[in-house]
C-alpha positions, 0 to 999 in steps of 0.5 A: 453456512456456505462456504467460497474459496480462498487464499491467505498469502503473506505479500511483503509485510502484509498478510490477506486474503485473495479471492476470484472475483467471480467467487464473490457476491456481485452487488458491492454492499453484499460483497463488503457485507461479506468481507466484514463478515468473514474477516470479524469486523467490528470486533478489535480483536476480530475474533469471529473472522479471518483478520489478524486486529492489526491493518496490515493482517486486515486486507483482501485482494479481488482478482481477475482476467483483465478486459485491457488490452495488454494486460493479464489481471485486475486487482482490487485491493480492500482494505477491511476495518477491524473494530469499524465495520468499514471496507474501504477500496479507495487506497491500493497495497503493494504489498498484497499485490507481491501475492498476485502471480502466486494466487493467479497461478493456483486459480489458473489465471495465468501459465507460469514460465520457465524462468521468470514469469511476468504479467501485467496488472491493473490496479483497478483501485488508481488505474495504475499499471504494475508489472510483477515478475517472479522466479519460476524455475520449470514453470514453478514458483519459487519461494526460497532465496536471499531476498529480504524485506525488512518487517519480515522474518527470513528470506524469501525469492524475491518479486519485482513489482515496476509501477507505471502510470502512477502520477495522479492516482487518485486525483489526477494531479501530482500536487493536487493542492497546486502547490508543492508545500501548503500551510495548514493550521501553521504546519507546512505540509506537502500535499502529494499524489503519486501511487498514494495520496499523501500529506508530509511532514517534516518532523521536527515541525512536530517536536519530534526526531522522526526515529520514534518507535511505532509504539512511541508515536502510537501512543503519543495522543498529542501527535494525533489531535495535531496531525489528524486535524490537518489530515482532514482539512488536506483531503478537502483541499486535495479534491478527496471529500470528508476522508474521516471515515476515509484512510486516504491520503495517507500521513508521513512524517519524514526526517533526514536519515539516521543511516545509510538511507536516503530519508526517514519516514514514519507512515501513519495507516492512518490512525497508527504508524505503520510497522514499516512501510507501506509499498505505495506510501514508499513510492509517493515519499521516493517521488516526493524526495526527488522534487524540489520545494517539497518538505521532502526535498529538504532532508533527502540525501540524494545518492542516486536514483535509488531511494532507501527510506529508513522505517521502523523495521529497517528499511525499503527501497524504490529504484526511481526515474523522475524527470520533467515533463511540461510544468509537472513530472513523469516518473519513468520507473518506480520499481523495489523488490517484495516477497511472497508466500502462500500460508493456506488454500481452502475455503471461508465458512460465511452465513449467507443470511448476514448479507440481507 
């Protein structure tokens, strides 16, 4: 058995491992051989490994000095199948990258600053620029305080992530479809790239009230053979290939907010509603709230350029600039709030022989 070091960092409501990428196999097959490995892929309940069976407790992040100029680190998220043996690079998490300045300080990635520290990261997954900032008080990260995220227990300092470069991520167009609402399979839907692929639905669309619990939707199989389907047709459409062994574009079901928010989303992973929502899943819907003729902008409750989306836990919020730029968009801030902690530093036993 060998062994290579690692991390487990709780980032916003996820739970992953971090590594150097300089720890990990060079060869991308070994490298996801290893990741399957050591996080029990292909066992539901993941068992033999490191994951925690559910998609939010199944993520790895790669790190590194970044080559960019003006830039402080690469991240590369993964996101590892629990009973598929699948690792899959194409989507990026928020979430996970919280974690990033606390995992980056203990590699010595980075000089922590008294005060704030900030770096610059590139996300190496959609070429989006992030700057994460946290509070490091004689230049020690700080993990207690007031701020709350919502699908996590207590309170935490917070980490302020402000995303950049974003429009396009992974199909270089906003609405790569060239529309801002399609037709597919007699459902209007929003085909939508911004920090994450997407297709929209308004929920009443589907019979539903867009409040159902996760639990309620997770088991609603009806829901699944409508929208999977449209899912599938929408990747192709969207220039994305056969995503059925993908979890790009990711699914949202949206309707008018039954509080204090803006609008209420249900994020689908995409084959289970998330339990509260995913960071870049927040800032497409946020995006996608702000733009007229999209299945967004008819139920948004516009209160200003912050967008609070209502979830299965509570709520998230995403401070949002959009403003026109020729026939498209630009959105000159994307920024929420996030925290992070460290639950254990060491190492991971892996069987080198299972990389053959």
């Amino acid at each position: 058995m060998k062994r290579i070091p690692c991390m487990i960092i709780r980032g916003g409501t996820s739970k992953g491992l971090y590594f150097l990428k300089q720890d990990l196999p060079a060869d991308i097959a070994e490298r996801d051989k290893f990741l399957m490995t050591i996080m029990g892929s292909g066992d539901a309940t993941q068992i033999n490994g490191l994951g925690g069976a559910t998609s939010v407790t199944s993520k790895v992040a790669i790190v590194s000095k970044s080559d960019k100029e003006g830039v402080d680190l690469d991240y590369l998220f993964a996101q590892v199948g629990i009973d598929k043996k699948v690792v899959d690079t194409a989507p990026s998490c928020g979430n996970i990258l919280s974690g990033i300045i606390c995992f980056a300080s203990e590699k010595g990635l980075i000089e922590l600053q008294d005060g704030i520290t900030t770096v610059v990261v590139n996300n190496v997954n959609t070429g989006s620029i992030i700057e994460v900032s946290a509070e490091s008080p004689n230049k020690r990260l700080k993990y207690d305080g007031t701020a709350e995220v919502s699908g996590v227990p207590g309170s935490g300092s917070p980490v302020n992530l402000n995303f950049s470069q974003i429009e396009g991520a992974k199909t270089g167009k906003i609405f790569p479809t060239g529309n801002k609402q399609d037709n597919i399979n007699g459902y209007h839907v929003t085909c939508i790239d911004v920090a994450m692929p997407m297709v929209l639905f308004n929920a009443a669309d589907l019979g539903l009230t867009g409040k159902e619990s996760k639990a309620e939707l997770d088991a609603n199989k009806a829901l699944f053979d409508i929208i999977e389907p449209i899912r599938r047709k929408a990747g192709e459409m969207m220039g994305l290939g056969d995503v059925s062994e993908k979890v790009i574009p990711k699914m949202g079901i949206l309707s008018a907010p039954a509080g204090k928010g803006n609008i209420t989303s249900r994020y689908f992973v995409p084959d289970k509603c998330h339990a509260s929502h995913a960071v870049t899943g927040s800032i497409c819907v946020a995006a996608a709230s702000k733009i007229e003729g999209t299945v967004a902008s008819a139920l948004y409750k516009d209160t200003g350029s912050v967008v609070t989306i209502e979830h299965p836990s509570g709520f998230i919020s995403v401070d949002m600039v959009c403003e026109p730029s020729g026939d498209s968009y630009k959105f000159t801030r994307a920024a929420l709030v996030r925290t992070a902690r460290p639950l254990m530093i060491g190492e991971v036993f892996y069987d080198e022989t299972l990389l053959k």
